[in-house]
VEXGU-656697 format. One record per residue: residue number from 1; residue in one letter; y negated, z negated, x negated of N, C-alpha, C, CB in turn. Coordinates in steps of 0.1 Angstrom, whole numbers, plus 5000, padded with zeros to 4 digits. Each point is the difference from the previous one (the first is absolute). Glycine has a CB too. Example, Ala and Ser with C-alpha at 12.3 -4.5 7.8 and 13.67 -1.06 7.14 Angstrom:
! VEXGU-656697
PT  pos  code   n_Y   n_Z   n_X  ca_Y  ca_Z  ca_X   c_Y   c_Z   c_X  cb_Y  cb_Z  cb_X
PT    1     A  5057  4922  4868  4988  5000  5009  4988  5000  4991  5012  4988  5019
PT    2     S  4977  5019  4985  4989  5000  4991  4989  4992  5008  5006  5022  4988
! end
This chain:
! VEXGU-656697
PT  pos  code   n_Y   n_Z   n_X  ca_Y  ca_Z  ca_X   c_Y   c_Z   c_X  cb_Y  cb_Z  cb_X
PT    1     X  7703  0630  2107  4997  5004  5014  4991  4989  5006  5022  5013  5002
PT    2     X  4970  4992  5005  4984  4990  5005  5007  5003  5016  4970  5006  4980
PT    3     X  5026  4977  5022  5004  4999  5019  4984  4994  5001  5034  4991  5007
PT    4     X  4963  5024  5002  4987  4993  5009  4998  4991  5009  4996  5016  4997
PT    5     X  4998  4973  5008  5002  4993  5014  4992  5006  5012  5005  4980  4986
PT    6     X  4995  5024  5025  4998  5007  5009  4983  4991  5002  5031  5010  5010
PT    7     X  4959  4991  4993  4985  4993  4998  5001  5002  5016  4983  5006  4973
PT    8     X  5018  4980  5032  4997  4997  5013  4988  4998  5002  5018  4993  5004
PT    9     X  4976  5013  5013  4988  5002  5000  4997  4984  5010  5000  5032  4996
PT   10     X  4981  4968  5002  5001  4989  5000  4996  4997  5019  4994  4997  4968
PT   11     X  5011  4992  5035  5003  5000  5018  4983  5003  5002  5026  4978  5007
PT   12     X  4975  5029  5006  4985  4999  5001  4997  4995  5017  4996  5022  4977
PT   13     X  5019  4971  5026  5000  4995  5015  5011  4987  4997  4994  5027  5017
PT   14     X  5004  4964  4988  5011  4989  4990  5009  5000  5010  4985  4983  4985
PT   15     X  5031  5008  5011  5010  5003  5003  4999  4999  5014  5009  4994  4981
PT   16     X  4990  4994  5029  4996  4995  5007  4990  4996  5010  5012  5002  4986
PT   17     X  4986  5000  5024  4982  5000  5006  4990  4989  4993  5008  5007  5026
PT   18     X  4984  4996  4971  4992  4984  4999  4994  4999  5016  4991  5001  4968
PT   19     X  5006  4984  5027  4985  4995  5011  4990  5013  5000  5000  4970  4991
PT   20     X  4996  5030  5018  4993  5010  5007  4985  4998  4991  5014  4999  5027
PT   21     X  4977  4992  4974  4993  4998  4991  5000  5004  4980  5001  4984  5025
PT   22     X  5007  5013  4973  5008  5006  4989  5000  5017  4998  5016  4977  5005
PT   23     X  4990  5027  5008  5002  5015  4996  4986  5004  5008  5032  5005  4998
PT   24     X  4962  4993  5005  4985  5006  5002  4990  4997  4989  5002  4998  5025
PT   25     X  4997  4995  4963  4996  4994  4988  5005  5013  4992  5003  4971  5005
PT   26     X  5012  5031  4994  5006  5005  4995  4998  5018  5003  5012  4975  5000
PT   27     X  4987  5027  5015  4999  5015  5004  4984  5002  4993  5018  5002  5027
PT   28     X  4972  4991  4976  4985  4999  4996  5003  5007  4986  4989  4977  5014
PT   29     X  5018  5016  4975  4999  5004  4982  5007  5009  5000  4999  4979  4988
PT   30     X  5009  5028  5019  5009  5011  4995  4989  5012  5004  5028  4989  5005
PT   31     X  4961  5013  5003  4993  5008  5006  4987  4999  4987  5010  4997  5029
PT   32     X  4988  4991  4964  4987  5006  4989  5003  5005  4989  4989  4986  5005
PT   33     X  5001  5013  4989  5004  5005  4984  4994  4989  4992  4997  5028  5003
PT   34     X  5006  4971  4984  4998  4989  4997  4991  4993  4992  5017  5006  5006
PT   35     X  4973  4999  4999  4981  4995  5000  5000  4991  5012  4987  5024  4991
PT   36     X  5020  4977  5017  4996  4997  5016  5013  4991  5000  4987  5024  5013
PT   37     X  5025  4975  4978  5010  4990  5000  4996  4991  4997  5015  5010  4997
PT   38     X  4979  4990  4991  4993  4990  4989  4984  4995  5006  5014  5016  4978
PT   39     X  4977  4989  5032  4989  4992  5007  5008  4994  5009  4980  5013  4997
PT   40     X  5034  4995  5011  5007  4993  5016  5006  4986  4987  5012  5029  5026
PT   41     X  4991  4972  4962  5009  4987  4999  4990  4987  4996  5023  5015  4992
PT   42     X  4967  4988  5002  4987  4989  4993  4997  5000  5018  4985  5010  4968
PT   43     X  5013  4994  5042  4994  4993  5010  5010  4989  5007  4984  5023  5004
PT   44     X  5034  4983  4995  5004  4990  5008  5002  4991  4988  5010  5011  5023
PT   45     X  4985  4989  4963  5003  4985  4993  4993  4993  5007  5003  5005  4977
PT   46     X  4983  4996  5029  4988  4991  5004  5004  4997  5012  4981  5010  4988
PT   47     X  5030  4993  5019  5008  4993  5013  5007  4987  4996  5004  5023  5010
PT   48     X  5000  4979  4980  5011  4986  4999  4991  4990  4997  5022  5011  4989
PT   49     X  4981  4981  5025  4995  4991  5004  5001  4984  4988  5006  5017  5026
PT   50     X  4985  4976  4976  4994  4992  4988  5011  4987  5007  4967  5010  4991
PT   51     X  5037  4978  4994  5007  4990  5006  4991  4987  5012  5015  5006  4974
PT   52     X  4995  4991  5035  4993  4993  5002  5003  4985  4997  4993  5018  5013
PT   53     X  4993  4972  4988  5001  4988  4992  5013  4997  5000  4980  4992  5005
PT   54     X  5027  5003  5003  5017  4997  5003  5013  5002  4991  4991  5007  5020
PT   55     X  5002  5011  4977  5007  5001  4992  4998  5002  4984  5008  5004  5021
PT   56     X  4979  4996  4978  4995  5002  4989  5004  4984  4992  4979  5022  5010
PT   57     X  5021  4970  4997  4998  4986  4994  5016  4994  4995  4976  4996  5017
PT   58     X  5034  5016  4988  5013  4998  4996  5008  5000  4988  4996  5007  5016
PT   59     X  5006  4986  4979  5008  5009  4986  5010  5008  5003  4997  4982  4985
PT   60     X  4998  5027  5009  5005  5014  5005  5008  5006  4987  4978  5003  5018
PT   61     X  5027  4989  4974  5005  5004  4986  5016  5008  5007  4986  4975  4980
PT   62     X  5021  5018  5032  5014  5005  5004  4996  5014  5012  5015  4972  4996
PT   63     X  4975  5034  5002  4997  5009  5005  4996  5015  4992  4996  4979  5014
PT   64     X  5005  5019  4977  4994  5009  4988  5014  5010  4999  4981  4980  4985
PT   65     X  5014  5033  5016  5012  5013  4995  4998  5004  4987  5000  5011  5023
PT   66     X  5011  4983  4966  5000  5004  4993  5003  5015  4994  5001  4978  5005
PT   67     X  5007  5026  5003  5000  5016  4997  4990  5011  4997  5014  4993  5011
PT   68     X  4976  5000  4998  4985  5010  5001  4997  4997  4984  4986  4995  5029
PT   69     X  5007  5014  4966  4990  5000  4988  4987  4990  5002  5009  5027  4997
PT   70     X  4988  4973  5016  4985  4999  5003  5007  4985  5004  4983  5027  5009
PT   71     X  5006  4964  4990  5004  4984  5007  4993  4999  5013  5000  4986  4977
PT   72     X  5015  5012  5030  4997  5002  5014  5008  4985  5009  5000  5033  4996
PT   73     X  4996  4967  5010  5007  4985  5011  5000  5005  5013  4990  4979  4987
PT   74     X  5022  5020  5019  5002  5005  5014  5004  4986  5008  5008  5026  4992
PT   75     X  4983  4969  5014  5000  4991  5012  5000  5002  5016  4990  4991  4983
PT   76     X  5026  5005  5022  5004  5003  5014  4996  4990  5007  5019  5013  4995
PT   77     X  4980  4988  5017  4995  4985  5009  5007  5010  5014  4970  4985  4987
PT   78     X  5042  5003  5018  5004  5002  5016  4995  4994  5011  5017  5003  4992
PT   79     X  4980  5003  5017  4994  4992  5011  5008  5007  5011  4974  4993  4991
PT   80     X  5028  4998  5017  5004  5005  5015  5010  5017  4995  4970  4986  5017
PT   81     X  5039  5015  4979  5008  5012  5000  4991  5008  4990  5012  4999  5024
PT   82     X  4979  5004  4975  4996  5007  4994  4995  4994  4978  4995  5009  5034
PT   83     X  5002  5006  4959  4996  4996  4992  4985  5005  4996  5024  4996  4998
PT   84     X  4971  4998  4990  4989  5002  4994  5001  4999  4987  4990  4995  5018
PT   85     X  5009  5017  4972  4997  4997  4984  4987  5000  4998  5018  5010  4991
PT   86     X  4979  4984  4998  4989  4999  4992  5000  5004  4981  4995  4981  5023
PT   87     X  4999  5025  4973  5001  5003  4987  4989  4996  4990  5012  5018  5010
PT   88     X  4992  4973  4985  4993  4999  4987  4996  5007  4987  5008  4985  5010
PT   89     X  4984  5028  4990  5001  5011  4991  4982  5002  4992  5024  5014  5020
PT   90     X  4973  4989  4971  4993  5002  4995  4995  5015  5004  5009  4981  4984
PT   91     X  4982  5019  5027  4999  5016  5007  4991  5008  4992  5002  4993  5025
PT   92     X  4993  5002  4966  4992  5009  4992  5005  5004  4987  4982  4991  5011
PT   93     X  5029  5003  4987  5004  5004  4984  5015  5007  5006  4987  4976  4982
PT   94     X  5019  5022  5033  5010  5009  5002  4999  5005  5016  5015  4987  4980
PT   95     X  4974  5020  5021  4999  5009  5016  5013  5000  5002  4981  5017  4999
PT   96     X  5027  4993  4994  5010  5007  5008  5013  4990  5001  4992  5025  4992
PT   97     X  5007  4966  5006  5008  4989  5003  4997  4994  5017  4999  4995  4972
PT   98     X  4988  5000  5025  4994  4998  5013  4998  5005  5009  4995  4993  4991
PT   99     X  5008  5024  5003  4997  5007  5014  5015  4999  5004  4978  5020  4996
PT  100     X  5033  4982  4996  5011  5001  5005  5007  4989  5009  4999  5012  4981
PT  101     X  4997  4974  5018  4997  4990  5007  4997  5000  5009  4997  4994  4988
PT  102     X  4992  5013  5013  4988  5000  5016  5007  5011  5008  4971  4995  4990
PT  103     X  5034  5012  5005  5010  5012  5007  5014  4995  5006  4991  5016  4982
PT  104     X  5014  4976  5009  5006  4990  5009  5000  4994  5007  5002  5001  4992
PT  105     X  4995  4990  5006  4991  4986  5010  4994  5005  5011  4991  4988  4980
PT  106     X  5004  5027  5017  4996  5003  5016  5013  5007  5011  4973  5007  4986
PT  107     X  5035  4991  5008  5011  5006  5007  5010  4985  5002  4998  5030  4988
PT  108     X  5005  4962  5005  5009  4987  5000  4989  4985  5009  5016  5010  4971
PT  109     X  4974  4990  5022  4996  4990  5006  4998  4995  5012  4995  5005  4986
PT  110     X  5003  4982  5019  5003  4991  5013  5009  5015  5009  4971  4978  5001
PT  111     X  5041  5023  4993  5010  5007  5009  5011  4994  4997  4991  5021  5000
PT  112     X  5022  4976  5008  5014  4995  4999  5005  5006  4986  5004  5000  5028
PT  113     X  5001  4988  4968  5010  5003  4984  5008  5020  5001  5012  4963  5000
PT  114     X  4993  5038  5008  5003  5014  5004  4995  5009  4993  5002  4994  5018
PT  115     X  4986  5009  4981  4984  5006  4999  5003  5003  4986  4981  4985  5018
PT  116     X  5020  5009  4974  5004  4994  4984  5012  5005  4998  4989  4979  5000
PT  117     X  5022  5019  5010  5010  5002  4999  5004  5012  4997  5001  4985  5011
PT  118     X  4990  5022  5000  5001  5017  5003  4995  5009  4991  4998  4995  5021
PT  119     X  5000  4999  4965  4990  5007  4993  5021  5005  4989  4959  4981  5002
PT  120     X  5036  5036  4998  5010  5001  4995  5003  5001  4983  5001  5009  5024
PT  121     X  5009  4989  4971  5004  4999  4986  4991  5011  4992  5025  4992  5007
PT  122     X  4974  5021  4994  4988  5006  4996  4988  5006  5002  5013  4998  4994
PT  123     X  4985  4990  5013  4984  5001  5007  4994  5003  4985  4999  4979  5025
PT  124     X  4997  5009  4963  4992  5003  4992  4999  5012  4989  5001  4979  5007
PT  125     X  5014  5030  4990  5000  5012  4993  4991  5005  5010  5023  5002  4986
PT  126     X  4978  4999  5026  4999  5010  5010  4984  5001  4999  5024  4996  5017
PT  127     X  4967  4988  4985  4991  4997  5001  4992  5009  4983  5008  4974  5020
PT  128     X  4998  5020  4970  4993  5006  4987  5000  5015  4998  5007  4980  4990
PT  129     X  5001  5028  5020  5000  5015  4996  4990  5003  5011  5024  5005  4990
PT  130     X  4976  4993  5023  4987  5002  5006  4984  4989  4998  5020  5010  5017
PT  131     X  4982  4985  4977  4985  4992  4996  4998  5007  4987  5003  4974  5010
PT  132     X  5008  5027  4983  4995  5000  4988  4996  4987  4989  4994  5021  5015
PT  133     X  5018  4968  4987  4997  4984  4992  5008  5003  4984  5004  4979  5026
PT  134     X  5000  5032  4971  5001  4997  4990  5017  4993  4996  4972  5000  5002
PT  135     X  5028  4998  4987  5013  4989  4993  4998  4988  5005  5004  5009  4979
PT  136     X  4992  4988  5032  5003  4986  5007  5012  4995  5006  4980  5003  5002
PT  137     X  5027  5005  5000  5012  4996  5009  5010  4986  4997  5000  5026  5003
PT  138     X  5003  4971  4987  5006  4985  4998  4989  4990  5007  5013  5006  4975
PT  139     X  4973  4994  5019  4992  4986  5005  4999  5002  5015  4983  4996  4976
PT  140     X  5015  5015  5034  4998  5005  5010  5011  4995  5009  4988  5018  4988
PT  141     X  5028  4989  5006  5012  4995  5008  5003  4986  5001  5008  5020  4994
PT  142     X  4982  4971  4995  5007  4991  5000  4992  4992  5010  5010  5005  4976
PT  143     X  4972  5001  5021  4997  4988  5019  5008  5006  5012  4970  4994  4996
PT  144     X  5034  5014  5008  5007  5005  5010  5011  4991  5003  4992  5023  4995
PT  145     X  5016  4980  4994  5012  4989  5000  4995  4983  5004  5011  5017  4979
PT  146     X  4980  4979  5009  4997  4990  5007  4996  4994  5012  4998  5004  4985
PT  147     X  4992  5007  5019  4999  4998  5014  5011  5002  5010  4979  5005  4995
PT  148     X  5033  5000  5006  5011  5004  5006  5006  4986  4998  5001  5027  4997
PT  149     X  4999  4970  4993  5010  4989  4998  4991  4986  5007  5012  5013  4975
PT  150     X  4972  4986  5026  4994  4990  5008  5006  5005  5018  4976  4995  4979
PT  151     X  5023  5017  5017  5000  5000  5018  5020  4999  5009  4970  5022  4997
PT  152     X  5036  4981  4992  5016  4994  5001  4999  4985  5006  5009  5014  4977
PT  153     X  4981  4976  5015  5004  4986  5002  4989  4993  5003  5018  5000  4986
PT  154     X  4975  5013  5022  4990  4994  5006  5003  4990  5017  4986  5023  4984
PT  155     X  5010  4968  5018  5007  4995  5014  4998  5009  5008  4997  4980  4998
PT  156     X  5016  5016  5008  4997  5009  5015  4998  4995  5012  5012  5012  4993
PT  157     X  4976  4990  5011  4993  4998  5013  4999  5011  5011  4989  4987  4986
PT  158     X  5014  5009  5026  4995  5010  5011  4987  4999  5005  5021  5001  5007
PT  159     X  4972  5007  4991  4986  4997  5006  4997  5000  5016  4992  5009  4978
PT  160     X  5002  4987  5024  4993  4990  5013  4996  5014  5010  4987  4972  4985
PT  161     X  5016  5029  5028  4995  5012  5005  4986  4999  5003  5020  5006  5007
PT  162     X  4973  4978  4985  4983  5008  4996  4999  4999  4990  4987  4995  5015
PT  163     X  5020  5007  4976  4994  5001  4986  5003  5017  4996  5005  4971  4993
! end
């Protein structure tokens, strides 16, 4: 006697709200097809922003995510409450890495640890069935995590009512 397992369908709104930025990234790819996923994801690879000297000149070896396939380095920097990553990624030998990055980053960066915080547990299944990334999800979940886990013990600051 064969026991089937019931094939759960795949989320196509994640558990949780994301950052607003996030789900308009997100509402954008669920609306193409995927000629127009695949030019929308090679353009935001060319967003993720380049290191700068500061941090380029870092050894950056305790920054590297092993989980990814692709060799990637995720560098957090806190200032005043807020955060900023930077990614060390080879954008031409892995776009959709980079775009997945820059899709980020445009929703977490120079924003309170929160921001990061708020990003929910399956944001990235959710992300790969509307983009369309493929079997990426271990290297994917794992900068998410990382970055969650920088913005946990990132300091906490109250910012200045001019900053």
């Amino acid at each position: 006697m064969s026991c089937a397992l019931p094939v759960q369908p795949m989320p196509t709104q994640p558990s949780s709200p994301l950052p607003l930025p996030l789900e308009r990234v997100l509402g954008a790819f669920r609306t193409m097809g995927r000629e127009e996923k695949m030019q929308s994801l090679l353009s935001w690879s060319k967003r993720l922003e380049p290191l700068p000297p500061h941090i380029a000149a870092l050894d950056r070896s305790d920054f590297s995510v092993p989980e990814c396939q692709t060799k990637v380095e995720l560098i957090p920097e806190a200032h005043d409450g807020r955060i900023h990553f930077y990614a060390d990624v080879n954008v031409r030998q892995s776009p959709t890495v980079a775009a997945f990055l820059a899709i980020v980053f445009s929703a977490v960066n120079d924003q309170p640890p929160a921001v990061t915080l708020a990003i929910p547990a399956d944001f990235v299944p959710t992300l790969m069935h509307d983009v369309g990334l493929g079997a990426r999800e271990v290297g994917l979940s794992a900068m998410v995590a990382r970055m969650q886990d920088f913005a946990r013990r990132a300091p906490a600051h109250t910012p200045t009512a001019t900053s």
